[in-house]
C-alpha atoms as one frame of an Amber mdcrd trajectory, in Angstrom:
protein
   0.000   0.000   0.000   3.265   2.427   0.543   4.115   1.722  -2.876   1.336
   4.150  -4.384   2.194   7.093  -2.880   5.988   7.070  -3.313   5.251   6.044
  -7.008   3.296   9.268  -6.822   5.771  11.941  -5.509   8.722  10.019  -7.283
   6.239  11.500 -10.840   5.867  14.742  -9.067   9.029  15.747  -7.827  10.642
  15.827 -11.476   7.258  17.688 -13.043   7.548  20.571 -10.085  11.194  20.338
 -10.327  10.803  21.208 -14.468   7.990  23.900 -13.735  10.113  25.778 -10.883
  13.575  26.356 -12.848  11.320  27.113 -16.075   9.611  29.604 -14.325  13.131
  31.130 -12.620  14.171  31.192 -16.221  11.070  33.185 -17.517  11.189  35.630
 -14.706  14.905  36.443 -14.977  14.312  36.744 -18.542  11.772  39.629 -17.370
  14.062  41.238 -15.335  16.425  40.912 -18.258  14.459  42.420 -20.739  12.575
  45.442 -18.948  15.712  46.745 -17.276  17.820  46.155 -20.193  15.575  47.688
 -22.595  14.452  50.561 -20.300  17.504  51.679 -17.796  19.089  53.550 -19.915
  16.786  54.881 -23.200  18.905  56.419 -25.685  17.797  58.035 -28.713  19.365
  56.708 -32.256  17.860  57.946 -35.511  14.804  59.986 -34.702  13.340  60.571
 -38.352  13.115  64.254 -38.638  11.402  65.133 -42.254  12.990  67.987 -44.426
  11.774  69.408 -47.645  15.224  68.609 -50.508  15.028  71.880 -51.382  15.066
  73.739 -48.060  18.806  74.469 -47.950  18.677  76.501 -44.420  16.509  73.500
 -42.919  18.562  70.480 -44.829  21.689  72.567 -43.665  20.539  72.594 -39.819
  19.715  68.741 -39.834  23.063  68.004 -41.475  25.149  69.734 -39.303  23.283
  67.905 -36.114  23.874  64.502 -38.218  27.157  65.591 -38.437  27.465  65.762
 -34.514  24.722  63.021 -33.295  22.744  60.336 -34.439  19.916  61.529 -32.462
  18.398  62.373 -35.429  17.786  61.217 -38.950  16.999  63.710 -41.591  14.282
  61.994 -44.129  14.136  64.086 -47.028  10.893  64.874 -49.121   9.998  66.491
 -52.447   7.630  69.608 -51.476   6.453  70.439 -47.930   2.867  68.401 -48.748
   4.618  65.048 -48.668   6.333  66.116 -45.550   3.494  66.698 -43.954   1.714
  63.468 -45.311   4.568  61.825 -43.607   3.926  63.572 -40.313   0.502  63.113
 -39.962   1.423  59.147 -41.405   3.758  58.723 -38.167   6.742  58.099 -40.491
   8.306  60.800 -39.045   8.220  62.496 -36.015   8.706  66.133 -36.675   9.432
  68.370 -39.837  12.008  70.981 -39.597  11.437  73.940 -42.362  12.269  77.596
 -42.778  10.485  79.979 -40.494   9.650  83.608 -40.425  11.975  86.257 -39.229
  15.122  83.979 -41.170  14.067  81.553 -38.564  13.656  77.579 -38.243   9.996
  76.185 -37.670   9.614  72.833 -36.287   6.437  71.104 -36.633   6.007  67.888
 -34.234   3.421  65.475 -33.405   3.915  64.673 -30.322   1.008  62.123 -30.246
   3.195  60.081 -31.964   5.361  59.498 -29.030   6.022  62.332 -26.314   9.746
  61.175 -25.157  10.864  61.184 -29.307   9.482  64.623 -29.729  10.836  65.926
 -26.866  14.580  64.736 -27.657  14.206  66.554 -31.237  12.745  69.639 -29.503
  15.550  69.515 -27.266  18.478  68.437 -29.883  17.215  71.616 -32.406  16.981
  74.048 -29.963  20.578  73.417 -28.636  21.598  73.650 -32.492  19.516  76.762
 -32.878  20.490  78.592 -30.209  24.350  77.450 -30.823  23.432  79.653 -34.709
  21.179  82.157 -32.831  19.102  80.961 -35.017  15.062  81.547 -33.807  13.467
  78.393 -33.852   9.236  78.236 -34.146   7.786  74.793 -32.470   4.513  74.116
 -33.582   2.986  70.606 -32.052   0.440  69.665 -35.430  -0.834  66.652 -33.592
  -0.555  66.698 -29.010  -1.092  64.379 -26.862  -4.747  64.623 -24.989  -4.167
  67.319 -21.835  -5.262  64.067 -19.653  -2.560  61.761 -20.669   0.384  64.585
 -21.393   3.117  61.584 -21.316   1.225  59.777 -24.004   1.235  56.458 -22.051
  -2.453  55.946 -22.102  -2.795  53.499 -25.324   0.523  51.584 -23.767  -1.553
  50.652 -20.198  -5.011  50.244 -22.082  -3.087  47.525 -24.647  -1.482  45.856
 -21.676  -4.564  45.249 -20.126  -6.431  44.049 -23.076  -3.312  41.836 -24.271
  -3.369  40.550 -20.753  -7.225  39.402 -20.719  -6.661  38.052 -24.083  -4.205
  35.039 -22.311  -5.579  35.199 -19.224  -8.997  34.331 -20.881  -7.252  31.478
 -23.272  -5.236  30.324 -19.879  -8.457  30.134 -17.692 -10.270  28.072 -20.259
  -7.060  25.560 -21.052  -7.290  25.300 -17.181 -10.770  24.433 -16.416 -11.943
  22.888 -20.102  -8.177  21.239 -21.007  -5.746  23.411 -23.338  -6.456  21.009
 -26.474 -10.040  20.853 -27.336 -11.036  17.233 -28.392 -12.668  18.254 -31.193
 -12.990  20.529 -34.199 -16.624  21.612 -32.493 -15.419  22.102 -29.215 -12.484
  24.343 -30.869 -15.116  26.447 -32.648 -16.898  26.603 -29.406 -14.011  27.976
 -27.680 -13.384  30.395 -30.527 -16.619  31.620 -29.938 -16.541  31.649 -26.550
 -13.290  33.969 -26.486 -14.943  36.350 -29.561 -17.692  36.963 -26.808 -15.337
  37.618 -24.297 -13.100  39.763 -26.125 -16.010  41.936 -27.275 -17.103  42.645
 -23.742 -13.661  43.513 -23.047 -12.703  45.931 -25.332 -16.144  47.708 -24.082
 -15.246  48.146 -20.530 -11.977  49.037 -21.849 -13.408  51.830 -23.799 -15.827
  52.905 -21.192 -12.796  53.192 -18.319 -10.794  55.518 -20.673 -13.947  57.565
 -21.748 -16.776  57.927 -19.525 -15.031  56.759 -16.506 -11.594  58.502 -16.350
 -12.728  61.137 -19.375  -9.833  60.659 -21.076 -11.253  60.174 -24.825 -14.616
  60.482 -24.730 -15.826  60.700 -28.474 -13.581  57.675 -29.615 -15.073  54.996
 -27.328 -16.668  53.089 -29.977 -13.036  53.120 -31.819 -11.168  52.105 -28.927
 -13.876  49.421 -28.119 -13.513  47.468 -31.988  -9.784  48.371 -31.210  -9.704
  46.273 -27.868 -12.116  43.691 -29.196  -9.575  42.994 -31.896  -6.204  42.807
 -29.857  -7.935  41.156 -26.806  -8.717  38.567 -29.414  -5.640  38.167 -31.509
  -3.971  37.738 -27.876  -6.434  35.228 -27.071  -6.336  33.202 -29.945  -2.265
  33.477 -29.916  -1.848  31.838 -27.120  -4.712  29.274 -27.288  -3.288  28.141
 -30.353   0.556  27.662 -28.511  -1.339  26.096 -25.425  -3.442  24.127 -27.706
   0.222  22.448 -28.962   2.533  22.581 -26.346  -0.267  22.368 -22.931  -0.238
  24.114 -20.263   3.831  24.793 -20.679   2.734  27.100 -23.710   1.965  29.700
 -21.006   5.471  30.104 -20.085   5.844  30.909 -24.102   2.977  32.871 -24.535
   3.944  35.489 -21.869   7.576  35.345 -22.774   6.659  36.518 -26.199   3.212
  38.991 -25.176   4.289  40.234 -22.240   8.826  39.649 -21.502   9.420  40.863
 -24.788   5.981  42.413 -26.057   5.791  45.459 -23.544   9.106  46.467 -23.848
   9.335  45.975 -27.543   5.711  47.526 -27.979   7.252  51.162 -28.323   4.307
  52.458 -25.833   6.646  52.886 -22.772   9.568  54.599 -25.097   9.754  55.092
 -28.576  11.323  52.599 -30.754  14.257  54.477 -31.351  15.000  54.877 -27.681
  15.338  50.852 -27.889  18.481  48.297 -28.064  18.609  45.801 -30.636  16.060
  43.534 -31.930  13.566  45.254 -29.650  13.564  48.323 -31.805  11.561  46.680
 -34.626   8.856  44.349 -32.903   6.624  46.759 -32.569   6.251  46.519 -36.151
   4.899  42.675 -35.865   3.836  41.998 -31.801   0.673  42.020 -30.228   1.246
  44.801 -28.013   3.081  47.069 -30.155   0.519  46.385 -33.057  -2.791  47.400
 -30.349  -0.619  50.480 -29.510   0.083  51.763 -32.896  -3.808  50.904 -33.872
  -4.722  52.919 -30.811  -2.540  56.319 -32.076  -3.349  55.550 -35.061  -7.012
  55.646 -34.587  -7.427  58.091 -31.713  -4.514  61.119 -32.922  -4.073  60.640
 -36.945  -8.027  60.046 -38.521  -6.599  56.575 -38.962  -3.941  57.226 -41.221
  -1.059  54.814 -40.730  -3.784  52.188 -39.817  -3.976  49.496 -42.452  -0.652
  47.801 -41.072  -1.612  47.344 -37.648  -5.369  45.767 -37.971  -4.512  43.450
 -40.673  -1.267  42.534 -38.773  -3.579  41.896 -35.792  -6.553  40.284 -37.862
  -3.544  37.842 -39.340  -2.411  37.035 -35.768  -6.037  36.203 -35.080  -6.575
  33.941 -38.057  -3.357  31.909 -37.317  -4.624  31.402 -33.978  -7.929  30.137
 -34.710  -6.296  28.166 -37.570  -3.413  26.995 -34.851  -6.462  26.047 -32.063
  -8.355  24.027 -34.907  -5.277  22.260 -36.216  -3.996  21.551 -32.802  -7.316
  20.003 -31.542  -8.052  17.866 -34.781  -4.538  16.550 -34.214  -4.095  16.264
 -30.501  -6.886  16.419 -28.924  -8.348  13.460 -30.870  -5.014  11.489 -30.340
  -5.212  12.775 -26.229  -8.946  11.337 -25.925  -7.789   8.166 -27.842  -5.273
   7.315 -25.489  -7.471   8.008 -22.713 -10.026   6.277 -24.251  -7.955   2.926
 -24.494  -6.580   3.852 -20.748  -9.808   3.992 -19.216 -11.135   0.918 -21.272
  -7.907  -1.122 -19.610  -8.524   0.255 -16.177 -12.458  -0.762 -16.295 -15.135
   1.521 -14.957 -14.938   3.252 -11.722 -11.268   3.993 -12.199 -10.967   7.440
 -13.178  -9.735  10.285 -11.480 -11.213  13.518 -10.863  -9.489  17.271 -10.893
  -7.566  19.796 -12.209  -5.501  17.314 -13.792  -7.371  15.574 -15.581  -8.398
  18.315 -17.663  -4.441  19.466 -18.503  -5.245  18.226 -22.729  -8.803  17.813
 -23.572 -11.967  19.665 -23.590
């Protein structure tokens, strides 16, 4: 009779064992990554647009080039594309001449507060070095209630976070691989419900509730619905393969890397290697530049981000289906012959019984 239970922690040891130095690993890799990404921000290549044939502008940005990489001059063929480019977030600010044999700089500052503020800062040192007068004109601010700019950042992280959490509670109680290609579709459904709701009370907090952007809550609410759902489906999809260890993946890639990497805290450019460019292609950093988008620039600069984020949905559902057609039928078949060799009355209730199917 002493047999059975040392049989049992001899299996468990080894399985908590595995689970406790993979979670040390994913929470140094947090430390790693938010205080290696965000101790020390430094500006590299702010794109500052120029018109070609603006020689007292071109000259200004070319001397600073000369001294910094702060900033990147991005020339354009008449002042209309420049501005096309500005209010298209590919650039930052636009230097041009001003009255008075002066500089202007136009900014958008809704574009990211810290980037606009370290051109300010960099072309006002230059100017005044010249005693040159230098005209700041902000085409696009930041709301007076979020004056940092950080307020589509925190609303993504929340609705990224539901978007696992949700897929996590369900692979928990219902098993991470549904059995079938039904119960798959159920589960889609289920988390299409669930991410609508979400992205409502989103909406609602950041409008009515903290009257922060009140005439865009039906935006921000399709916005949330859509990244609480690619998030959702992401990591149902990974949990749906791997089990209940996907979690470990799915918030090393969504929430380790994604925050940082999202651009919403700093700018891109204020970010070390490979981090600079996943804003372009993660969850987080594609909700946050939908957000901006949406909110501060009548949309413009919007196509990438939804259809990114409609794509990471789609492989998810895709993923989920896939991963219960193959596993989950393969899971109930083994149980199936298990329970059939154990005879009735043998099976065991709980949490872990659930782990693979649903």
């Amino acid at each position: 009779m002493e047999e059975a239970p040392q049989k049992r922690d001899r299996d468990w040891a080894p399985r908590s064992i595995g689970l406790l130095i993979g979670t040390l690993a994913l929470a140094t890799a947090f430390i790693a990554a938010y205080v290696g990404a965000l101790h020390q921000p430094t500006p590299r290549d702010l794109p500052v647009g120029v018109v070609a044939s603006d020689q007292r502008a071109r000259a200004t940005l070319d001397a600073v080039r000369d001294q910094t990489t702060t900033l990147k001059p991005i020339e354009y063929d008449d002042p209309t594309a420049a501005e096309d480019a500005l209010l298209s977030r590919a650039v930052y600010a636009v230097l041009s001449t001003g009255p008075d044999n002066g500089l202007r700089l136009t900014v958008a500052s809704a574009s990211g507060p810290s980037a606009t503020s370290a051109i300010k800062e960099v072309l006002s040192n230059a100017a005044a070095r010249t005693s040159t007068p230098l005209q700041v004109v902000d085409r696009v601010p930041v709301t007076s209630a979020d004056p940092r700019g950080v307020v589509p950042f925190y609303l993504n992280v929340g609705y990224v976070l539901g978007g696992y959490l949700a897929s996590t509670v369900l692979g928990i109680s219902a098993g991470t691989t549904p059995r079938t290609a039904r119960r798959a579709g159920l589960r889609v459904a289920a988390l299409a419900v669930y991410s609508v709701l979400l992205g409502i009370a989103g909406a609602i907090m950041v409008g009515p509730v903290l009257d922060i952007w009140q005439h865009d809550v039906p935006t921000i609410a399709a916005i949330g619905a859509l990244a609480v759902f690619a998030a959702a489906m992401f990591a149902s999809a990974i949990q749906g393969w791997l089990g209940v260890a996907g979690t470990a993946l799915v918030i090393l890639l969504l929430v380790v890397l994604g925050n940082p990497g999202s651009g919403g805290i700093y700018a891109p450019e204020f970010l070390p290697g490979v981090l600079r460019g996943m804003h372009r292609w993660n969850i987080p950093g594609l909700a946050n530049d939908l957000t901006k988008a949406a909110v501060y620039f009548d949309w413009r600069s919007a196509g990438w981000p939804a259809i990114a984020l409609a794509l990471w949905a789609v492989v998810g559902i895709v993923g989920l289906v896939s991963a219960s057609v193959v596993r989950g039928r393969r899971t109930a078949s083994v149980r199936g012959r298990r329970t059939a060799t154990a005879g009735p009355g043998s099976g065991r209730s709980g949490p872990g019984s659930t782990g693979d199917g649903g």
